[in-house]
N, C-alpha and C positions, 0 to 999 in steps of 0.2 A: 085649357092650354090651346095656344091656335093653331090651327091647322098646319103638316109641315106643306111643302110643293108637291110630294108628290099625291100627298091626301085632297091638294085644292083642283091635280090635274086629273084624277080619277073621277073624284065629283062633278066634274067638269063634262068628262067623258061616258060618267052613267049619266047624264041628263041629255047629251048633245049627240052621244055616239064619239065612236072614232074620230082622228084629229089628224090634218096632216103633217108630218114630222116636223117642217118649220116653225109649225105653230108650237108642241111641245119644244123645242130647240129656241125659240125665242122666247120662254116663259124663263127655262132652262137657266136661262145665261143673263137674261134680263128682265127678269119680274122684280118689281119696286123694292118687294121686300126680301124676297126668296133668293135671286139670279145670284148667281157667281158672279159678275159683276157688278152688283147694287150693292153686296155687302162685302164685310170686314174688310182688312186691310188690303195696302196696292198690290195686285197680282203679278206685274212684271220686274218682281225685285228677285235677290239672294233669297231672301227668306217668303218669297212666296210662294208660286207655281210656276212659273216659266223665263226666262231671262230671253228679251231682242237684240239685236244690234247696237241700238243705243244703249241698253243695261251692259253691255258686255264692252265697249269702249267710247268711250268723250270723242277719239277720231271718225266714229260712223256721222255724226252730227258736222265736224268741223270740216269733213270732205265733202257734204251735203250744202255746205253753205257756198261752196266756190258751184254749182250746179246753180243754187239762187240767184248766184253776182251773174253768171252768163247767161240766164235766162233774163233779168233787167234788163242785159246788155243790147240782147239778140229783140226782146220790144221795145225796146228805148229806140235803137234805130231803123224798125221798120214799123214802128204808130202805127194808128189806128186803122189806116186808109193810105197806107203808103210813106206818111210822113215822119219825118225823124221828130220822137217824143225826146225834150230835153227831162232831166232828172228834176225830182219834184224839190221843188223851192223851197227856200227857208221857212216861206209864212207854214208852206203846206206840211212842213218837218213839224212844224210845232204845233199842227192842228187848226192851222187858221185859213175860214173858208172852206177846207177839206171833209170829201165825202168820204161814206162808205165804200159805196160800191161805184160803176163807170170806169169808163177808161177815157184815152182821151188826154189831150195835152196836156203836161203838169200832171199827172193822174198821182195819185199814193199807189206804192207797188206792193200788193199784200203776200202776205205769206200764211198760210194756215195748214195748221198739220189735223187731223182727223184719228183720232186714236189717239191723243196725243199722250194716253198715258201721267206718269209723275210729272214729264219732261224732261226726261233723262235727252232726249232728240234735240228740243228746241233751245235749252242753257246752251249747250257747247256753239251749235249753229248761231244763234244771236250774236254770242260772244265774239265771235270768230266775223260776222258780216263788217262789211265797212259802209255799206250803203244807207239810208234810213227804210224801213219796211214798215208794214201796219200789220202787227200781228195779229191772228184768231187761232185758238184750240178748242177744238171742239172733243168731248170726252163724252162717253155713256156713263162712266162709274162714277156717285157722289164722291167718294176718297180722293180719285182722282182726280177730280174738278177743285178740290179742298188744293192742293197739291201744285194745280198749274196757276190756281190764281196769285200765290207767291213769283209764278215764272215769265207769267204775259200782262206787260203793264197796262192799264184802263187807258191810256194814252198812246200815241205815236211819238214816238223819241229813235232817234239814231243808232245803232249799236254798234260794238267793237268795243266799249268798255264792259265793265261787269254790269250782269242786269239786275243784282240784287241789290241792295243798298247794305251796308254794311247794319244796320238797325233792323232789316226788315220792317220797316215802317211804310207809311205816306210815301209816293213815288209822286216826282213832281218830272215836267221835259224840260230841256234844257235850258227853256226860258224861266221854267219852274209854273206853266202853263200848264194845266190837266187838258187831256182831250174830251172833247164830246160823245157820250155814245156809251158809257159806262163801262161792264166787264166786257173781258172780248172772248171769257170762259161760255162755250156753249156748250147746251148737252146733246145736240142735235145739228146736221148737215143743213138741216132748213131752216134753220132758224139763221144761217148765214144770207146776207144780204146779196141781191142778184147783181148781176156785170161787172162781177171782180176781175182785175188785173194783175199777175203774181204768179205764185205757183201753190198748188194743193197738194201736200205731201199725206202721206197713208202709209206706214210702215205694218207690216203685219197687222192687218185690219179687215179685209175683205175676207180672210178668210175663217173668221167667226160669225161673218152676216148667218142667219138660219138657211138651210137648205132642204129641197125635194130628196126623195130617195128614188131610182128608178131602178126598175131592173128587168133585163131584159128576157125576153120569152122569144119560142118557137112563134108568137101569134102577134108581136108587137110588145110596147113597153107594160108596165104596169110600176104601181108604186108603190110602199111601204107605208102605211099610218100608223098610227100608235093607238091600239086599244087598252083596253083590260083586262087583264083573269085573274077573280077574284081579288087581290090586294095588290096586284102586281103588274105593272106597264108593261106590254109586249109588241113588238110589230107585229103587224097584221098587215097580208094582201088584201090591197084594194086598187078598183080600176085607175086608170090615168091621166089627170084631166088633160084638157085642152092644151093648155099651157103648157107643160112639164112635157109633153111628147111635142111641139113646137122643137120645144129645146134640144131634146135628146136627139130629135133628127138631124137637126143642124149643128148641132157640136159635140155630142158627145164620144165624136168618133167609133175607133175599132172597140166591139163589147163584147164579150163571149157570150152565149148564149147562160144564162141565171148572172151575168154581171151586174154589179152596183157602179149606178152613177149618181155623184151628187147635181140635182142639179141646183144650179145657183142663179136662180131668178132673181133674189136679193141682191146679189152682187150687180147683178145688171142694172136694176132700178138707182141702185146708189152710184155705179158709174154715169146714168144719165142724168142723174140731180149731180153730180160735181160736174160732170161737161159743161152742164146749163149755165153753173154760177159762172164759168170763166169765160169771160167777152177774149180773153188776149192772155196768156201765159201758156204754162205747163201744168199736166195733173201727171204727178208719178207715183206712181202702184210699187210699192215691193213686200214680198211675200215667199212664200212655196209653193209648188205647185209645176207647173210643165203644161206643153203641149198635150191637148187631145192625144194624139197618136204618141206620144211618149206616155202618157198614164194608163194605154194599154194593158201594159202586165200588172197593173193593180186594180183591175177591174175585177177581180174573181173575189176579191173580199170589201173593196171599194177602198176607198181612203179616209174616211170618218172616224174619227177616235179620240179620247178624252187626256185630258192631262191634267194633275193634280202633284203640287210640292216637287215638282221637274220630271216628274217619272209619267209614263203612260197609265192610264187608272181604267178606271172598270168601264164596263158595256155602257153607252152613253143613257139609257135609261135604268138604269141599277139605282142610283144618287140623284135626283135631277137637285141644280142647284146646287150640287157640293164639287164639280169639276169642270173645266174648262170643255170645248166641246168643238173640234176641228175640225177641217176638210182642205186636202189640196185643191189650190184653185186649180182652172180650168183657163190657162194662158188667151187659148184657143178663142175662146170666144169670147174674151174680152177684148182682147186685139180686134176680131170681127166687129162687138157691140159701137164701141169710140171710131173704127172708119166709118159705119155707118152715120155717126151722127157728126161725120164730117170734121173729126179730129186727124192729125195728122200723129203717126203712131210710132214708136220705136221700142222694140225688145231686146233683152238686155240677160248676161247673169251677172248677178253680184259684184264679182268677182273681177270682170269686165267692165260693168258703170265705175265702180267706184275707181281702177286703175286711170280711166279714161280721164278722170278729176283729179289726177293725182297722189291718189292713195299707196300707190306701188313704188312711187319716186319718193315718197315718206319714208314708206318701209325701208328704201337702199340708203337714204341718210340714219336711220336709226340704227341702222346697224354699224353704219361705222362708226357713228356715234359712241356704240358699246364699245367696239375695238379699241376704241381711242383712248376711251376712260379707263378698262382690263390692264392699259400700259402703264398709264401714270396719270389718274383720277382720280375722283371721289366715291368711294364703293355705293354711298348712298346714291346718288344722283346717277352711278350705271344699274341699280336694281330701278331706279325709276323710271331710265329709257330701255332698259328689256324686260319692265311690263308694258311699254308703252310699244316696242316690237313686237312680243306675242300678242296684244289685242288687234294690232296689224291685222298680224296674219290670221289670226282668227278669223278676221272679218273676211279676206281674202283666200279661205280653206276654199278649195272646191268640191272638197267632201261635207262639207259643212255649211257655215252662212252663204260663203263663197257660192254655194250651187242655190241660193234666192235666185228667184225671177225679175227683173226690174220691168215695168210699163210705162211709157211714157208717151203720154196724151198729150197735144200741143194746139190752141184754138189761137187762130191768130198768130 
């Protein structure tokens, strides 16, 4: 019988010693065969472990795409270097002559989501664009990548019709021209071509990167590793490297003395490879998480914790491999990490981004929408616009999605 994960991360650990918890946390969630996301089915559905913004309505997407249209708008008229970029031509709509990556007059204006999930995000957002864009998804989960190559065609083609073909078959552009360049399904952030122009979306993403444990002492930080006793993963104290107290000094804010901080040095690294790729657009972060000085009162237990079939699940080493494995981000220092690297930054809740794009002006015709129909309608088609009001408000709870964090990184 082969080994399960947590028999390959003990064995690991009587040959190696102790490990630092990113390392278990990245086997955890992503080893080939083991990780909770390498196998079975897609986990951001009904029937799996967790439901986002997009699983929970088609309007988180189609309010996401007027964010798109105005971010084309706001590079289109201040180029590269000053100069007004006119919108990319027909040759370049169909793929003719058109690069990857560059910016630059006539450029392709891309779009790439990261996490991209089934595609519950990018269908409704496509659909809803008027512009032409050059799509990329980038996925860790094989299922998932199964899933988006149905969503992201091998081509550059325009959208605002539907992006599937009624056959599911061959997808041809509008000339019936295939693009160059093959899938645009990646499994990886690097494997995206350098000096894109566009915008890079991340919905609930950063905050699955693996993380440090820190915790604080009378005498300075120290960290949590994962060892062994006898058949069973435990955290164990061990000192602090270099790195991880960098961090903790600089951002982990107010910590009580035995507090848990995650640190997210992942997070960081993958904010400064998606800075890289973008010569000119937007990168926008949404997730959970808060201010340093607001994750204050969750320092005394930390905010690290598992989820399995929508419910919170056991101690994240109990199962490795059988549960999802989270951490509120740390606002704080990603707003810091992007001015540093000379992005211009804006923060955001939920709640607030999406009103700002017009999601709240939605919500007040939906409802009279209902009213209208309640008088003298079609009962079917008012049950269809008061689920299409509750997902609203869903999205716009401030106890709920509503209270997401938005980030938005702007190069150029």
């Amino acid at each position: 019988m082969a080994p399960t994960l947590n028999e390959i991360l003990l064995t690991r650990i009587t040959e190696r010693g102790p490990i630092p918890f990113e390392e278990f946390q990245e086997a955890a969630l992503y080893h080939p065969e083991h990780g909770f996301f390498a196998k079975g089915a897609l986990r951001s559905t009904k029937a799996g472990d967790f439901l986002t913004s997009p699983e929970v309505s088609s309007l988180f997407g189609e309010t996401l795409a007027g964010f798109v249209e105005s971010e084309r708008q706001r590079v289109a008229s201040t180029g590269v270097d000053g100069e007004s970029v006119p919108p990319a031509s027909e040759a370049s709509v169909r793929g003719e002559g058109a690069v990857a990556g560059g910016g630059g007059r006539g450029a392709l204006f891309h779009l790439v989501e990261v996490g991209a999930g089934s595609g519950s995000l990018l269908k409704p957002l496509l659909n809803t664009l008027t512009h032409p864009v050059d799509v990329w998804a980038v996925e860790a989960s094989p299922m998932a990548r199964e899933a988006l190559a149905a969503v992201v065609p091998p081509y550059l083609r325009p959208f605002g019709a539907e992006v599937l073909s009624s056959q599911g078959g061959d997808r041809t552009g509008e000339e019936g021209s295939p693009r160059d360049g093959g899938s645009r399904v990646l499994s990886s952030l690097d494997e995206l071509p350098d000096r894109l122009t566009g915008v890079i979306l991340a919905n609930e993403l950063l905050d699955n990167l693996p993380v440090a444990i820190a915790v604080r002492t009378e005498d300075g930080w120290r960290e949590r590793w994962v060892g062994a006793d006898g058949d069973q993963l435990v955290l164990i104290d061990a000192p602090a490297r270099p790195e991880v107290v960098a961090w903790c000094d600089r951002f982990a804010g107010p910590c009580p003395i035995d507090g848990f901080v995650e640190v997210q040095l992942a997070a960081a690294k993958w904010l400064a490879t998606a800075l890289g790729k973008l010569d000119h657009g937007a990168l926008v972060l949404i997730d959970y998480g808060d201010t340093a000085e607001n994750l204050e009162p969750r320092r005394t237990e930390g905010t690290l914790r598992t989820y399995r079939a929508h419910h919170v699940g056991p101690h994240p080493l109990d199962v490795p491999g059988e549960t999802d494995i989270t951490s509120d981000l740390n606002f704080t220092a990603l707003q810091a990490l992007a001015v540093d690297l000379g992005a211009d930054v804006k923060y955001h809740r939920q709640d607030e981004f999406l009103s700002s794009l017009g999601l709240r002006d939605r919500l007040s015709q939906l409802r009279r929408r209902e009213l209208d129909l309640a008088r003298h309608g079609d009962p079917l088609e008012r049950l269809k616009i008061r689920s299409l009001k509750n997902e609203a408000e869903t999205l716009l709870n401030p106890r709920g999605l509503g209270d997401f964090r938005v980030l938005v990184a702007r190069n150029g």
